[in-house]
N, C-alpha and C positions, 0 to 999 in steps of 0.2 A: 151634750153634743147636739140634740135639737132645739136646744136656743143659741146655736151658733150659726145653726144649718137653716133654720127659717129668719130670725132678725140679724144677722150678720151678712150673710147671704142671700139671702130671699130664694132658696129655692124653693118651687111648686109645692113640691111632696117627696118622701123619703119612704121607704122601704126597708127594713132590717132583714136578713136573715143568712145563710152560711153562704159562704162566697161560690166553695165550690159549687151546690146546686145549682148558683147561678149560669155560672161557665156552664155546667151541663144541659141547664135550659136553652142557651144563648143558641149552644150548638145543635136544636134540635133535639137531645133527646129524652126518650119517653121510657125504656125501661131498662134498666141495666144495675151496674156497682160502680157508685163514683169514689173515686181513693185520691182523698188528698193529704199526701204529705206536705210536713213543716218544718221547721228547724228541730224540734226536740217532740214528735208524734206524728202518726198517721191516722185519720180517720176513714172509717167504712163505711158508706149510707147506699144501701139500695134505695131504689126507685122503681117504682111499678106503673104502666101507665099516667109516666108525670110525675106521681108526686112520691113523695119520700116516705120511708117507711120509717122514721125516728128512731120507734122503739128495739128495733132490730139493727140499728146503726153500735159500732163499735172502735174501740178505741184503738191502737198499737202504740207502746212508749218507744216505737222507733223514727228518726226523723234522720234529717242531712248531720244533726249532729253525731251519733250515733255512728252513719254512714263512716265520716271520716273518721271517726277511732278506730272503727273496723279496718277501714283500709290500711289506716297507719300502722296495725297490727299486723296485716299480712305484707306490707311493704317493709318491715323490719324482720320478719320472718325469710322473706324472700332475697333481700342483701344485708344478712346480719352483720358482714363487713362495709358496709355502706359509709365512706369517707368525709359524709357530709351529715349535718343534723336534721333530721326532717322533722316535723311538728303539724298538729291540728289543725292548725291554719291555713299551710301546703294543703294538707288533703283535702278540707274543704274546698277551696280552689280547683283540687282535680274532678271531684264530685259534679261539682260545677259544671265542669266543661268537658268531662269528658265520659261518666258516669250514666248509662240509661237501665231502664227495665226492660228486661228479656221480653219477646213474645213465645218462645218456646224453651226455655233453658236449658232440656235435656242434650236438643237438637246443636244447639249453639256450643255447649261445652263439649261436645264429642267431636266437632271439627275445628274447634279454635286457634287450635294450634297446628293446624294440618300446614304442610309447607307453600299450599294451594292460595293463594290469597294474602298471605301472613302478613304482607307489608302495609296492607291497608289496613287491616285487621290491629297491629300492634302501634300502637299509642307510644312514640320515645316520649320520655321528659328529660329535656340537659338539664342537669342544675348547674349552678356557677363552679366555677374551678380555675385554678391560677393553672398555665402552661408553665411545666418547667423550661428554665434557660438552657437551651445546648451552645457552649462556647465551641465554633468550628477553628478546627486548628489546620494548621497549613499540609500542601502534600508531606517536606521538610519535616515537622515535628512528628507530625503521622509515620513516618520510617523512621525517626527514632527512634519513638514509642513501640512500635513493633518490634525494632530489634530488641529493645530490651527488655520486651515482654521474652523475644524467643532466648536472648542471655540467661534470664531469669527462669524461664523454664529449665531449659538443658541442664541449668545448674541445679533447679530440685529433681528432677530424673536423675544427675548422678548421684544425689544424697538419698533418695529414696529406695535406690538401688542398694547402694552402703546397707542402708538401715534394715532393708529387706535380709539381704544377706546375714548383717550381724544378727539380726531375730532366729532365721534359721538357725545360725550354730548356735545358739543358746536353745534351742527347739532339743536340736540333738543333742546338745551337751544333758538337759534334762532326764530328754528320752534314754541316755544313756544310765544314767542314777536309775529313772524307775524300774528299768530293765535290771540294775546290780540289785536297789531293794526287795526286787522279786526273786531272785535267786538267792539272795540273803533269808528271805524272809521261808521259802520254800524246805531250808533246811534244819530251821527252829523248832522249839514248841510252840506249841500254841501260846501257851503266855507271856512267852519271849515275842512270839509273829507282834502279837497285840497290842504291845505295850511298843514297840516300833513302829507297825504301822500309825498310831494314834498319835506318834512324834511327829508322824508327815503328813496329819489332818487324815487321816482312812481310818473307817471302821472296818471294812473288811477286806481281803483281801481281792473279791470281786469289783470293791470299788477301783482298786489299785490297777486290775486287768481292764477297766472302763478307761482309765485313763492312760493306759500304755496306748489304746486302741484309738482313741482322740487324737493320742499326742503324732500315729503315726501317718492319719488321716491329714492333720493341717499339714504336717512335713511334706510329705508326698502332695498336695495339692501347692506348697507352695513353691516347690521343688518346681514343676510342670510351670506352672503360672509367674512365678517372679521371680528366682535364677534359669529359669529356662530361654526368657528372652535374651539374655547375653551368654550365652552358654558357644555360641557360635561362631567369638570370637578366636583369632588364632592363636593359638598357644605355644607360647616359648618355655623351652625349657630351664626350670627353674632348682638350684639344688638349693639345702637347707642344712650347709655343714656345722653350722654351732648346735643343734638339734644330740647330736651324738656326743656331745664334749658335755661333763659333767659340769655344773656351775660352780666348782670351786674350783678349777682350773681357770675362771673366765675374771677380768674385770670389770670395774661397773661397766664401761664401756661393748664392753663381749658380754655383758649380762641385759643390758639395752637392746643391742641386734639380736640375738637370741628369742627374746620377747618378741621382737619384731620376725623376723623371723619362722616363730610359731605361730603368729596370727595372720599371715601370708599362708602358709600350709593348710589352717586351718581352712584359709578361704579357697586355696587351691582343691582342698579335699571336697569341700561342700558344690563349686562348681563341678567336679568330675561326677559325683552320688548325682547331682541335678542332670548332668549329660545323659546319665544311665538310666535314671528314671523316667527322662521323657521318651527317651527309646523304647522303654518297657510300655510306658502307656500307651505310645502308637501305635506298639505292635496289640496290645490288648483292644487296642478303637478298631483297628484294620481287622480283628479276629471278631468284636462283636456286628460290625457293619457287614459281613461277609456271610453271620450266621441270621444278621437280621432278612437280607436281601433273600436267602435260601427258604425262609418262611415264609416271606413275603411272595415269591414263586410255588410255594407247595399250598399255600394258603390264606389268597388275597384276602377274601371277606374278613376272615378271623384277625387278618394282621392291621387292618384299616380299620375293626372293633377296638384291637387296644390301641393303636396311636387317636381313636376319638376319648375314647375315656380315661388316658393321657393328657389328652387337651385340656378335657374339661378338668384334671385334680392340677394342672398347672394353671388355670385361669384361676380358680378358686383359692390356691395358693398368692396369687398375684392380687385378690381382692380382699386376704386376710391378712397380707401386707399394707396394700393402703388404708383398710380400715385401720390398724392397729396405727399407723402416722395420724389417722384423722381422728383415733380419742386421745392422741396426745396432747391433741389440742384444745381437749375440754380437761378439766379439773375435776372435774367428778368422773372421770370414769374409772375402770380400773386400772390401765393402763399406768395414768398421772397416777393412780397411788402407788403404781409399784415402784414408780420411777421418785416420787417424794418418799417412800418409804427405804429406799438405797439412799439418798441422802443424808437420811437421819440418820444410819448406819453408820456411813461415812462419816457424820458429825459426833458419832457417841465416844464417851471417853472410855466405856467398856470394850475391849476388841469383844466380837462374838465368835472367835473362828481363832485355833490352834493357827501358829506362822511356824510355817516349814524352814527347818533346816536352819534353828538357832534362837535363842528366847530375849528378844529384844521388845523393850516394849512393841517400838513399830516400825517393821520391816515392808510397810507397804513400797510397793516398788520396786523389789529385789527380783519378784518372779514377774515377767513381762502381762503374765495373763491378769495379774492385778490393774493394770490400764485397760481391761473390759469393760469396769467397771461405769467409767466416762462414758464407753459409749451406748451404755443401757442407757446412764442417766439423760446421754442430751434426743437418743433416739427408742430408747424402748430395747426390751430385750429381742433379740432374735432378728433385730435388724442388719444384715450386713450388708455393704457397698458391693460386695463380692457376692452375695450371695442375689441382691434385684439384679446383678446383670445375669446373672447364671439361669436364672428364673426367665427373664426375659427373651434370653438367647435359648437357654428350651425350647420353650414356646413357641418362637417362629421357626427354629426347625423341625420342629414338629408339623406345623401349617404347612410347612415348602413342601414335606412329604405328603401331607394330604391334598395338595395341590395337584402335587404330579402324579398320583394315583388312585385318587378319588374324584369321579364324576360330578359327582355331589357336592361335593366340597371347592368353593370358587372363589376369587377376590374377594368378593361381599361378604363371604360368610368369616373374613379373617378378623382378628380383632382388633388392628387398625381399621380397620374398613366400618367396624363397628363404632368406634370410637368417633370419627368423623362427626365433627360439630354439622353439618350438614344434614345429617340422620342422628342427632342428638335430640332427645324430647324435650329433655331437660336444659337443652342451649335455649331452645326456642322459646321456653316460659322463661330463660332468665333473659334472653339478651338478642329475642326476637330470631328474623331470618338475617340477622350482618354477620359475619365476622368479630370476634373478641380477643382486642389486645391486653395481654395481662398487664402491660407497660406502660399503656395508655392511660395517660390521666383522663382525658374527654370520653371512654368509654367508661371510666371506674366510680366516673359522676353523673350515668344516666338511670332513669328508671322507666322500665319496660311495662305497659298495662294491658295485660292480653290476659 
């Protein structure tokens, strides 16, 4: 290099020594810590009055290279759904350009994300992304499509209703058996009880009482809830004279209507129980809201105690639901094993479980509660569509009541009000101070650096 720098060049004179010290000369100064970072290290050199203290200079193996692996770890940390591939290269790049050293760090990360500033503060990066094509259809097509969305509907509303229905009387038809095997069962011996109950999958006969008490819980819930909303319809009177006429009196034809006949009764029977039933529970709503409001007058503080610690085992309820959907979604949790472990079940050629009421290899199917089983598998146990609304509708009744009788208790403190991406901490570290559309392809491709 110095026979290039004097006979090729002909410069004066040449000087060797560390860059950075120089820059720190250039700029004046005299006593400090110069740090200079590189691509793959950082050096340490004090300076004392000018000049360098060598022997007390020190190394760090971290550089920009380094830098970007880091980042690329917390930026796949931070959208482990990320639609796009990111790589070393990208983060270099960000490093680059958008990357500094703290002068106070502490200071810096305790209001980073405050809503105060945010937008100067948060660094978007778009990456590329195709828009999807929306093909616009005309007003014309648009009302057909609708109607035959609403054909399409009406017409599963009246099949789900059917289906509703036929569930029930096989509900009661069940509940009917377990009611006879307990009264059967109640005037045995013991080793008779035993050796019957074990025919119907029961060890004992408090199982058999757990499951009368189940079976009368879903009836009565589904009584109220799904024949209760057509229960209001007007009713014509209907007689059922082949019912009383022996079947050997009848031909095939009188032995067809008959059939028909008694599954009309049946369903006639199951609507009037549904009538009577949601009577009964109104009158039970109207008796406990009459004894709540009486407490609630004898004893506000205490009564506003339990609707808050209400709230909270319903919030808690509500958050040991959605966590249980969101290890679904890992494999290793336990959740996913329980839900691969019903699988295997399902796939084994041994049954593990005695089948009620007849010894056929496999009768899965015959008792309705065996289609649970799906919906463990595609959702986890204890999930029901029936049971998030019940939970949710709880809850805000709960809230309306603390609303309107607790001071303390106000919009803000409700848990939409909480949920508000607005007041989200964790909206603002993923996706800054904007709005996020889950739909949007051009948000589901950007990265936020705050």
């Amino acid at each position: 290099m110095s026979e290039i720098l004097f006979e090729l060049y002909g410069v004066p004179s040449v000087a060797y020594g560390i860059d950075s010290l120089f820059s720190y000369n250039y700029n004046n100064g005299r006593t400090g810590l110069v740090v200079s970072s590189s691509y793959t290290s950082t050096h340490l050199v004090p300076v004392i009055e000018s000049k360098p203290v060598l022997s007390k200079a020190s190394r760090l193996n971290w550089g920009r290279s380094q830098s970007a692996e880091h980042l690329l770890a917390l930026m796949k940390a931070k959208y482990p759904t990320f639609p796009g591939k990111l790589n070393e290269y990208q983060m270099e790049q960000l490093v680059r350009e958008h990357c500094y050293v703290s002068q106070n760090y502490e200071q810096e990360m305790s209001k980073y994300l405050d809503w105060t500033g945010l937008e100067d503060r948060d660094v978007v990066i778009q990456r590329p992304f195709t828009e999807a094509v929306v093909v616009e259809k005309s007003e014309e097509e648009l009302a057909k499509v609708a109607e035959r969305k609403r054909q399409n509907g009406l017409r599963l509303q009246a099949q789900s209703a059917k289906m509703r229905l036929d569930k029930l009387i096989r509900k009661e038809q069940d509940l009917e058996y377990y009611r006879d095997l307990q009264q059967r069962v109640a005037v045995m011996t013991k080793k008779d009880a035993k050796a019957v109950l074990e025919a119907d999958d029961f060890d004992t006969e408090a199982q058999l009482e757990r499951k009368i008490k189940d079976y009368e819980a879903s009836i009565r819930k589904a009584r109220h809830k799904d024949v209760g909303d057509i229960e209001e319809e007007a009713e014509v009177p209907v007689t059922y004279p082949l019912l009383d006429i022996p079947d050997a009196q009848l031909d095939e034809e009188g032995l067809k209507q008959k059939r028909q006949q008694r599954l009309l009764k049946a369903n006639h029977d199951a609507r009037a129980r549904a009538k009577a039933e949601k009577e009964r529970e109104k009158a039970r709503v109207a008796e406990m809201e009459r004894l709540d409001n009486e407490k609630r007058e004898n004893d506000l503080e205490g009564w506003l105690q339990e609707r808050r610690i209400a709230r909270q085992a319903a919030i808690q309820r509500i958050k040991d639901r959605d966590r249980l959907k969101a290890d679904l979604g890992n494999r290793k949790s336990l959740a996913s094993q329980i839900r691969m472990k019903n699988i295997a079940n399902l796939a084994s050629d041994n049954p593990t479980k005695k089948r009620r009421r007849g010894n056929d290899d496999d009768t899965f199917g015959a008792d309705d509660a065996d289609w649970g089983i799906y919906r463990s598998i595609a959702t986890g146990d204890g999930s029901d569509d029936d049971e998030d609304e019940d939970l949710d509708a709880g809850l805000k009744a709960i809230e309306a009541q603390l609303l309107a009788h607790d001071p303390n208790f106000t919009e803000h403190s409700t848990r939409d009000a909480q949920q508000d991406w607005t007041k989200s901490l964790l909206h603002a570290f993923q996706h800054g101070p904007w709005p996020f559309d889950k739909e949007s392809v051009r948000d589901a491709h950007q990265l936020h650096l705050n």
